[in-house]
mmJSON file of the N, C-alpha and C atoms, coordinates in Angstrom:
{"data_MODEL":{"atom_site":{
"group_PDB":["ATOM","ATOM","ATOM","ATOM","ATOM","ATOM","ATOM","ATOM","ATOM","ATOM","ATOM","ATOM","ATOM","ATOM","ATOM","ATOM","ATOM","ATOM","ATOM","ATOM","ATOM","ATOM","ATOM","ATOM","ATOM","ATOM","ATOM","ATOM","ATOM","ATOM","ATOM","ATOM","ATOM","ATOM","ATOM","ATOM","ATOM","ATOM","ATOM","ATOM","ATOM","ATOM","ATOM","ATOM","ATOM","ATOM","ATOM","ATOM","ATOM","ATOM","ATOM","ATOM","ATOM","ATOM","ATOM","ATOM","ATOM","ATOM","ATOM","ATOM","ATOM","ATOM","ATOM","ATOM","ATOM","ATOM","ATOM","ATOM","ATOM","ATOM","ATOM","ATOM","ATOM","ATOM","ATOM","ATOM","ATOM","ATOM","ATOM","ATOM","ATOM","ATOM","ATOM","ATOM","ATOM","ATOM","ATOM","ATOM","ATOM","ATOM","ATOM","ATOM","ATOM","ATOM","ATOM","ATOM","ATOM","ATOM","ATOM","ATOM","ATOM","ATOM","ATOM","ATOM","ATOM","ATOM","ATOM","ATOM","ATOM","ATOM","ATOM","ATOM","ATOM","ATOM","ATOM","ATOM","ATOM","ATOM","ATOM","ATOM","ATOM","ATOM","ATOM","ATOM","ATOM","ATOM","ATOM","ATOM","ATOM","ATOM","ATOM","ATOM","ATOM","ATOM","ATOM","ATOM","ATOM","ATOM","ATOM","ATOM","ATOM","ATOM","ATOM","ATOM","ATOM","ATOM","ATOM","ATOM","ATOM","ATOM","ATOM","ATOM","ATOM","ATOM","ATOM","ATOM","ATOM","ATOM","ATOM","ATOM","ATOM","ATOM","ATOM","ATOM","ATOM"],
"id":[1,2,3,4,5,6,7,8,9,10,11,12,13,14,15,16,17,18,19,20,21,22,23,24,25,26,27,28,29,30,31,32,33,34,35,36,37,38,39,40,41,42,43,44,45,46,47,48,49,50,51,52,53,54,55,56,57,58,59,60,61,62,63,64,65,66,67,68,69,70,71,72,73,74,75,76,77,78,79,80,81,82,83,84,85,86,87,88,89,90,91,92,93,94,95,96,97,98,99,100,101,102,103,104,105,106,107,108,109,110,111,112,113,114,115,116,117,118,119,120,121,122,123,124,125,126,127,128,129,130,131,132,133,134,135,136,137,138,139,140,141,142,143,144,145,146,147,148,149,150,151,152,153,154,155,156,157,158,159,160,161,162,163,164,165],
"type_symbol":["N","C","C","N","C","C","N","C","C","N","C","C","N","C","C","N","C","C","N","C","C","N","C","C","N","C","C","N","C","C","N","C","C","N","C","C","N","C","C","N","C","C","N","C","C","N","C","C","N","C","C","N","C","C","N","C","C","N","C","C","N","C","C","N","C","C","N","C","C","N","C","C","N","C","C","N","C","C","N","C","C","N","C","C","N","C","C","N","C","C","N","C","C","N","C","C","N","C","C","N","C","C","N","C","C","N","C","C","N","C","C","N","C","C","N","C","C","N","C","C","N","C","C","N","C","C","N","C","C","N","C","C","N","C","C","N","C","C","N","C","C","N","C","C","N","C","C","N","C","C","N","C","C","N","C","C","N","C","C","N","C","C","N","C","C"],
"label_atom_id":["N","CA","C","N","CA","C","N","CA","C","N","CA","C","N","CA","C","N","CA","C","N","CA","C","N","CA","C","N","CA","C","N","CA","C","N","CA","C","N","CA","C","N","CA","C","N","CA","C","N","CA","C","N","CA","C","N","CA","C","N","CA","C","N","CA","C","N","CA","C","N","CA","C","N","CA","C","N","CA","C","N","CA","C","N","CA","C","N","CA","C","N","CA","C","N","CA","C","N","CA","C","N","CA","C","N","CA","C","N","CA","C","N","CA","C","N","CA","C","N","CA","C","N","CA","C","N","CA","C","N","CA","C","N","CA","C","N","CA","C","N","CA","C","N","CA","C","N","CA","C","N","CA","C","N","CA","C","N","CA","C","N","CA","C","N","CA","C","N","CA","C","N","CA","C","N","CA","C","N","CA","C","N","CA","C","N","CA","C","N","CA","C"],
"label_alt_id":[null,null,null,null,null,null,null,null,null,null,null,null,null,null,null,null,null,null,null,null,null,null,null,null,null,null,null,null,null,null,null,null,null,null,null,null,null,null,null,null,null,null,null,null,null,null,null,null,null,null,null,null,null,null,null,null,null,null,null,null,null,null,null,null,null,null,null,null,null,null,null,null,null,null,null,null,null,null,null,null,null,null,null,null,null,null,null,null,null,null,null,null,null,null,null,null,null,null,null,null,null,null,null,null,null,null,null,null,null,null,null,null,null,null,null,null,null,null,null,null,null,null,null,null,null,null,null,null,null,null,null,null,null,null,null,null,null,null,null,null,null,null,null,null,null,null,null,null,null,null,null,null,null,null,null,null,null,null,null,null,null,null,null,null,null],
"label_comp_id":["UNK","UNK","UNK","UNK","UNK","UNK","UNK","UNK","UNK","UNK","UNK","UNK","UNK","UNK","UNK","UNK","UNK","UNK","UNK","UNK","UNK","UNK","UNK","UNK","UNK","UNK","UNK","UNK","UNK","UNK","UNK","UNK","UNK","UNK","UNK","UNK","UNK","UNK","UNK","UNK","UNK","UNK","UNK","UNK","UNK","UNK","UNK","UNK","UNK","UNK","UNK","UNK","UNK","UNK","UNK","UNK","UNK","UNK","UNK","UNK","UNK","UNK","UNK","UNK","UNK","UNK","UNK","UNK","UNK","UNK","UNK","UNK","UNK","UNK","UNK","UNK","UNK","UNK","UNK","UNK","UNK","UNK","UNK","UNK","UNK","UNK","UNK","UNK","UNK","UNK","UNK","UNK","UNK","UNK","UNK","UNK","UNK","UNK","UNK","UNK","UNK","UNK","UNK","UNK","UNK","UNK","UNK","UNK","UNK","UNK","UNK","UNK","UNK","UNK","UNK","UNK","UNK","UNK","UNK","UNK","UNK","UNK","UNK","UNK","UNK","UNK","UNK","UNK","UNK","UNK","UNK","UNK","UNK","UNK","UNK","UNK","UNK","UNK","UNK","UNK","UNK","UNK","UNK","UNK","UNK","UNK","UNK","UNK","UNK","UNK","UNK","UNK","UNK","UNK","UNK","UNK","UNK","UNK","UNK","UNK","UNK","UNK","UNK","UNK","UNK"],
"label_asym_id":["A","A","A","A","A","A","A","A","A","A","A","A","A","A","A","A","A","A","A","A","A","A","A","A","A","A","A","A","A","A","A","A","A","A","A","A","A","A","A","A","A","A","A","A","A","A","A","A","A","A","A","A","A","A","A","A","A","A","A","A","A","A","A","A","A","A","A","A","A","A","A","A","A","A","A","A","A","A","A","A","A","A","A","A","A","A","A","A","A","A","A","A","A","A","A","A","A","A","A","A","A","A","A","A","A","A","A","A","A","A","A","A","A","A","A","A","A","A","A","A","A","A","A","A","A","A","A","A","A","A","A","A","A","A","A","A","A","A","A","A","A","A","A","A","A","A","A","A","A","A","A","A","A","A","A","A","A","A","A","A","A","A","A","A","A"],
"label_entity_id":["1","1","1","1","1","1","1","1","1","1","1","1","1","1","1","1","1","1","1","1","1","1","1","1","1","1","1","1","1","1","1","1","1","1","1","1","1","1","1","1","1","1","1","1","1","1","1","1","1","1","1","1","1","1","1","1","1","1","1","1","1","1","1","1","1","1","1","1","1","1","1","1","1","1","1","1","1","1","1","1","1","1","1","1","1","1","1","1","1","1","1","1","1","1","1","1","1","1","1","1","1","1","1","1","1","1","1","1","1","1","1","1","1","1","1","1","1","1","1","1","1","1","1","1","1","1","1","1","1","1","1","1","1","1","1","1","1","1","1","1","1","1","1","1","1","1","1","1","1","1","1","1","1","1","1","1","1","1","1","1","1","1","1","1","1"],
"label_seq_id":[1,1,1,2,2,2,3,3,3,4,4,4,5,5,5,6,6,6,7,7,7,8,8,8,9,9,9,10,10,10,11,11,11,12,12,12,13,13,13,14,14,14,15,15,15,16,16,16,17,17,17,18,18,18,19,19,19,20,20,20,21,21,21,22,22,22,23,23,23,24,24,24,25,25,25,26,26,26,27,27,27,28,28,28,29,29,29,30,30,30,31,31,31,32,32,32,33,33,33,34,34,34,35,35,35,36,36,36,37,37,37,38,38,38,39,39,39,40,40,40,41,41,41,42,42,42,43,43,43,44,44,44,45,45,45,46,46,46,47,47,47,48,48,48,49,49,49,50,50,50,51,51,51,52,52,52,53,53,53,54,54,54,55,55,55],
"pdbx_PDB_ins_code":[null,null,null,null,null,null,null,null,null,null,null,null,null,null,null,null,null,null,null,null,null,null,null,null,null,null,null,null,null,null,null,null,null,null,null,null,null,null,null,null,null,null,null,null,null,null,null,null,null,null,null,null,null,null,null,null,null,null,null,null,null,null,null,null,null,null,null,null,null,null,null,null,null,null,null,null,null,null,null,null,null,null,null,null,null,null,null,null,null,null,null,null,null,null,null,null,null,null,null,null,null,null,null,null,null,null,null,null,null,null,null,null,null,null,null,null,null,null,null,null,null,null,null,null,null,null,null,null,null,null,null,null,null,null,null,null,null,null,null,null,null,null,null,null,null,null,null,null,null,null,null,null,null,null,null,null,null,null,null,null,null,null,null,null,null],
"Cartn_x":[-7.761,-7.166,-6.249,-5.422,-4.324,-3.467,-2.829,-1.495,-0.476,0.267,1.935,2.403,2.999,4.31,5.374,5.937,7.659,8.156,9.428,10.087,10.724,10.696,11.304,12.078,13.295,14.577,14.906,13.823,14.287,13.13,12.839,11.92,10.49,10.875,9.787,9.114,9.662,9.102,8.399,7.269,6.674,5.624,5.516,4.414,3.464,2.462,1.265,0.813,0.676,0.116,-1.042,-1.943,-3.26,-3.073,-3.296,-3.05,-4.578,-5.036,-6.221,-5.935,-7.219,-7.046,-6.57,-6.856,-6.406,-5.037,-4.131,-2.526,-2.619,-3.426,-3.123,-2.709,-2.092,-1.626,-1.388,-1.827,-1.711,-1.063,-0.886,-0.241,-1.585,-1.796,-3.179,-2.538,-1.293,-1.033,0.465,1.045,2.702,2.567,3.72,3.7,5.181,5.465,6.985,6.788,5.807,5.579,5.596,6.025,5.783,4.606,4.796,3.854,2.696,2.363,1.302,0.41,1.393,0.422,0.178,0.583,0.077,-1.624,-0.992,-2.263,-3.151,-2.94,-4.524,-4.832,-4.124,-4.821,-4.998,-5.123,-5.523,-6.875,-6.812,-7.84,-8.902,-8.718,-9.545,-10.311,-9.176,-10.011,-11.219,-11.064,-12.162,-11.735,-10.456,-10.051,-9.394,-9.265,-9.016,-8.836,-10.092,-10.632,-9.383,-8.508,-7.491,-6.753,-5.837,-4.894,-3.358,-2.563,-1.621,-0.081,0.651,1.723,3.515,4.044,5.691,6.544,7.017,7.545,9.091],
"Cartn_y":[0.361,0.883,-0.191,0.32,-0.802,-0.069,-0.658,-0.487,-0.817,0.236,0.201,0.325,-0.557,-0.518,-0.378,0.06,0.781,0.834,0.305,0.419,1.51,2.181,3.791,3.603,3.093,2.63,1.175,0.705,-0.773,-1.609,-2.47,-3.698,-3.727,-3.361,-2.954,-1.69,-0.543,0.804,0.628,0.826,0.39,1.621,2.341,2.912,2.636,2.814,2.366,3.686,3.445,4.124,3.926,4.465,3.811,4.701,4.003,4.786,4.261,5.732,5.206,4.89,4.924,4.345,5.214,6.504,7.908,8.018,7.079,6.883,7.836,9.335,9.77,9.108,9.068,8.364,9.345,8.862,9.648,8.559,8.693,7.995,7.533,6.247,5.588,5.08,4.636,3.995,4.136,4.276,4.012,3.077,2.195,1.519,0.961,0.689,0.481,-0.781,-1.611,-2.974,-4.089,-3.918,-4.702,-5.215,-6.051,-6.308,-6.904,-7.661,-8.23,-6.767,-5.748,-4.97,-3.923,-3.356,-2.728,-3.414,-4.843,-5.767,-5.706,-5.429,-5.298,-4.19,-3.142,-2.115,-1.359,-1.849,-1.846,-2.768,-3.829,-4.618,-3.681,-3.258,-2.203,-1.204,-0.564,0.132,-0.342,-1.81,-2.28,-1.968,-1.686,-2.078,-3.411,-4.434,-5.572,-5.893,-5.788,-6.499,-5.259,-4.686,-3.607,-4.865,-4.845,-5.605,-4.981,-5.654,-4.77,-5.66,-4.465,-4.851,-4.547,-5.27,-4.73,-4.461,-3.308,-2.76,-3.301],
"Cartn_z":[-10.961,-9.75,-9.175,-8.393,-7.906,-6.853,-5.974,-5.248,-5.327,-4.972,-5.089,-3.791,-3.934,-2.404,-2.237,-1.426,-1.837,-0.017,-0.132,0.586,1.219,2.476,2.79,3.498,3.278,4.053,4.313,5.234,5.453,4.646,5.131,4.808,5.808,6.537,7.599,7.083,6.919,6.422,5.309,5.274,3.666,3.388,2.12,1.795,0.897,0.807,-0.087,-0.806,-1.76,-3.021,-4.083,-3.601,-4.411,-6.173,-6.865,-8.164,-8.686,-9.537,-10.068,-11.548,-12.227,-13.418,-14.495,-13.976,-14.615,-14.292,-13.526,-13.078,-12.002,-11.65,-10.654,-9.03,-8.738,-7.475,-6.114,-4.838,-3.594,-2.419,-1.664,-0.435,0.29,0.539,1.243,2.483,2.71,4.106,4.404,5.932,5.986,6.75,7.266,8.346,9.022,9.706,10.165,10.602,10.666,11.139,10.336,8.87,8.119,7.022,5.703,5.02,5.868,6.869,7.258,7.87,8.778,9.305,8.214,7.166,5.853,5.265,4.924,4.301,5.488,6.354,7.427,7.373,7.702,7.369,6.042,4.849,3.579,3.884,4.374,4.731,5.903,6.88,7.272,6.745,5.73,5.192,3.576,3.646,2.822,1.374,1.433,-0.346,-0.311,0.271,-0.158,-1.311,-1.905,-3.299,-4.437,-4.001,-5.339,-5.281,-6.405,-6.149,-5.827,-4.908,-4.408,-4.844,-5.378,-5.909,-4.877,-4.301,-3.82,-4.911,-4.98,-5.723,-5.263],
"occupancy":[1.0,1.0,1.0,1.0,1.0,1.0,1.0,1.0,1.0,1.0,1.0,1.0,1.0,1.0,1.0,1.0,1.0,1.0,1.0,1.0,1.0,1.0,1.0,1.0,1.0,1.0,1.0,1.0,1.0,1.0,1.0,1.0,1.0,1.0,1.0,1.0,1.0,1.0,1.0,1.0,1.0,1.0,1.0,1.0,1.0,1.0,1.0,1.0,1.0,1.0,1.0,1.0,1.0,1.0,1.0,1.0,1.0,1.0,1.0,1.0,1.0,1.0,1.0,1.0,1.0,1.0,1.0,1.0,1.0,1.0,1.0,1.0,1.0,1.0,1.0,1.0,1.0,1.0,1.0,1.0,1.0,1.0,1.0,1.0,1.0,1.0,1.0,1.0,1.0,1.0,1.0,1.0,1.0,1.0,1.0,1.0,1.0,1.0,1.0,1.0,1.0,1.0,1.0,1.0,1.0,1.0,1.0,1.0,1.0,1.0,1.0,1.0,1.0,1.0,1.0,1.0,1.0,1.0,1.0,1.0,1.0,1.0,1.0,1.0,1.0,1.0,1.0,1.0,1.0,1.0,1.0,1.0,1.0,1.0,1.0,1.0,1.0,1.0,1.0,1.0,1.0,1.0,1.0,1.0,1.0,1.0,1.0,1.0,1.0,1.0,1.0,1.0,1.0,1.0,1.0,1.0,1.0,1.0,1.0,1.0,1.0,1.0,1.0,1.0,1.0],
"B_iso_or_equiv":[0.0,0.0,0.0,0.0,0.0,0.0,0.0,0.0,0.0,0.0,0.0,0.0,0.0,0.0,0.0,0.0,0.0,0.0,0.0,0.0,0.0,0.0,0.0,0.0,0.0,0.0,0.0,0.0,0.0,0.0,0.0,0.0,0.0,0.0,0.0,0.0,0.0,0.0,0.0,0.0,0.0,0.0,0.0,0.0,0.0,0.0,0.0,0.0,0.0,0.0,0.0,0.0,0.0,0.0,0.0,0.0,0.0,0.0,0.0,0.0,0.0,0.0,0.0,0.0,0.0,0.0,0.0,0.0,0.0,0.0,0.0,0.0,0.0,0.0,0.0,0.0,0.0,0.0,0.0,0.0,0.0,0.0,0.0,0.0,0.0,0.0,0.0,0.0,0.0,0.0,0.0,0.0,0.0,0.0,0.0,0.0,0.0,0.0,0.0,0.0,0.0,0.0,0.0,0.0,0.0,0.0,0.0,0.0,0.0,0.0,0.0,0.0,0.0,0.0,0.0,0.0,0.0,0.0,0.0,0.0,0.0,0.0,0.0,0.0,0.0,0.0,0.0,0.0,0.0,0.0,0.0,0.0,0.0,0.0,0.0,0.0,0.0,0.0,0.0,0.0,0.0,0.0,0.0,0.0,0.0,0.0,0.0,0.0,0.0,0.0,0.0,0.0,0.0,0.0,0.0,0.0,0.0,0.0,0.0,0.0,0.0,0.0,0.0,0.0,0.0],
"pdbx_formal_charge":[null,null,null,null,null,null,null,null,null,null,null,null,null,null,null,null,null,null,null,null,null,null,null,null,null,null,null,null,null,null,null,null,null,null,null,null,null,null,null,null,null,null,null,null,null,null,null,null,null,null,null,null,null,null,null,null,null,null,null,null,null,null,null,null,null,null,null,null,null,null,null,null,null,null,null,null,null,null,null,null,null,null,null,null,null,null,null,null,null,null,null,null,null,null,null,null,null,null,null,null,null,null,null,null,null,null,null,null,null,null,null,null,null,null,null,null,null,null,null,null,null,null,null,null,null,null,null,null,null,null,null,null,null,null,null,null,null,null,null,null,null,null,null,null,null,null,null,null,null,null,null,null,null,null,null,null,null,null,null,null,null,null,null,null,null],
"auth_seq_id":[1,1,1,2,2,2,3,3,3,4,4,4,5,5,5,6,6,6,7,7,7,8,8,8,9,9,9,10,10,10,11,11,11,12,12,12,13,13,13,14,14,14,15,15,15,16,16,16,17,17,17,18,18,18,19,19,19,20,20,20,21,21,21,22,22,22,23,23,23,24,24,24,25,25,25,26,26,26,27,27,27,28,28,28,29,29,29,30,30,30,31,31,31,32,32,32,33,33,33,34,34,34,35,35,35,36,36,36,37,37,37,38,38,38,39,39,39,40,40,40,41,41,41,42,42,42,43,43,43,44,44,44,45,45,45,46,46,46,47,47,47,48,48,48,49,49,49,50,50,50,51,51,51,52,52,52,53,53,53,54,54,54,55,55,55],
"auth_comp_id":["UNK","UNK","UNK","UNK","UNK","UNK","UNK","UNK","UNK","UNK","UNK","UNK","UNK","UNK","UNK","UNK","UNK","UNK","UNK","UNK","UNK","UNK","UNK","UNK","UNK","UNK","UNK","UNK","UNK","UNK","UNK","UNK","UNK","UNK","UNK","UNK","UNK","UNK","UNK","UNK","UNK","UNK","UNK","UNK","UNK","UNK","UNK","UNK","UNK","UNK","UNK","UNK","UNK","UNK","UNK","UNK","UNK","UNK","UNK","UNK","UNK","UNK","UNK","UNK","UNK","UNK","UNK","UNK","UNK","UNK","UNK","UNK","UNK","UNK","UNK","UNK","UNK","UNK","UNK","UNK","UNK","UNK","UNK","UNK","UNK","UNK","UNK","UNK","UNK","UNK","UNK","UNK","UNK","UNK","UNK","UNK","UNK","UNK","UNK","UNK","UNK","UNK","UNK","UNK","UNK","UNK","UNK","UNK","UNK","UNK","UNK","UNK","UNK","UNK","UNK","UNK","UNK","UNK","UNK","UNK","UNK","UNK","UNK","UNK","UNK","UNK","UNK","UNK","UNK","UNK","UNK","UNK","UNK","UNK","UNK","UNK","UNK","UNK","UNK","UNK","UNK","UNK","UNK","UNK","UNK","UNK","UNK","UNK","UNK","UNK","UNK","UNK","UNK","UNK","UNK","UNK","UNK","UNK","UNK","UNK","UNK","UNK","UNK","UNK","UNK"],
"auth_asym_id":["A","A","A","A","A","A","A","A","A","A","A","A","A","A","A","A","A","A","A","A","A","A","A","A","A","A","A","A","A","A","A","A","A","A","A","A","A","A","A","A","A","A","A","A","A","A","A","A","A","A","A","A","A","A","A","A","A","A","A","A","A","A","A","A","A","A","A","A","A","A","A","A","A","A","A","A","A","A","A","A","A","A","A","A","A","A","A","A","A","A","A","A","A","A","A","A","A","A","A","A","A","A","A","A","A","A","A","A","A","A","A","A","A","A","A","A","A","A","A","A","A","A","A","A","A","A","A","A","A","A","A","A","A","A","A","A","A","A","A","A","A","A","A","A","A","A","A","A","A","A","A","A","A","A","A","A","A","A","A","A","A","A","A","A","A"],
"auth_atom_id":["N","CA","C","N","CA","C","N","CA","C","N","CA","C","N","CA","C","N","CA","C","N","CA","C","N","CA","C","N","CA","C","N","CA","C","N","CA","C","N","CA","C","N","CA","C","N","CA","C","N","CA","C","N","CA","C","N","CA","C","N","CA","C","N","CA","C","N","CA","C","N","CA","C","N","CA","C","N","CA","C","N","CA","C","N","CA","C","N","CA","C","N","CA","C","N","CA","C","N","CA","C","N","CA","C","N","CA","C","N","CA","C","N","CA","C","N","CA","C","N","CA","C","N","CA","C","N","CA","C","N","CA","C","N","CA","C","N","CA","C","N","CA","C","N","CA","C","N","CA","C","N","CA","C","N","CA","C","N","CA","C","N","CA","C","N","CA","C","N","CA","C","N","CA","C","N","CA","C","N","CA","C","N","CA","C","N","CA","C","N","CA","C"],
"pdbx_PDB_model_num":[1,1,1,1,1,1,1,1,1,1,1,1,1,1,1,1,1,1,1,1,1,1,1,1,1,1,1,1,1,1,1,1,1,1,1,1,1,1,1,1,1,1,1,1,1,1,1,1,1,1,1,1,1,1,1,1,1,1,1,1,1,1,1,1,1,1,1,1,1,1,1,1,1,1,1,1,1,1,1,1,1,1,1,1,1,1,1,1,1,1,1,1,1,1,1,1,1,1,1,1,1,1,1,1,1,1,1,1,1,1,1,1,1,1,1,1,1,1,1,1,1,1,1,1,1,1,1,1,1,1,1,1,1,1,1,1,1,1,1,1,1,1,1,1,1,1,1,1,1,1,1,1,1,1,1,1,1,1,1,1,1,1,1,1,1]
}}}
């Protein structure tokens, strides 16, 4: 399992994409505040331990 991150216009806009191991993938987080407030709330929700990739 892992994350994908992708940019939705600027650098600030970011979406997260949890993909499993089966590749199916869904949308886990948006945020307009940047990589630090994404990684916290990925961190909230206690997947920390995925490893997360910027696309």
């Amino acid at each position: 399992m892992k994350i994908n991150v992708f940019e939705n216009g600027s650098k600030s806009k970011l979406i997260a994409m949890i993909v499993e191991d089966t590749g199916n993938e869904r949308e886990l987080v948006r945020t307009e505040k940047g990589r630090d407030d994404l990684l916290n709330k990925i961190d909230d929700m206690g997947l920390s331990y995925i490893t997360v990739e910027f696309k």
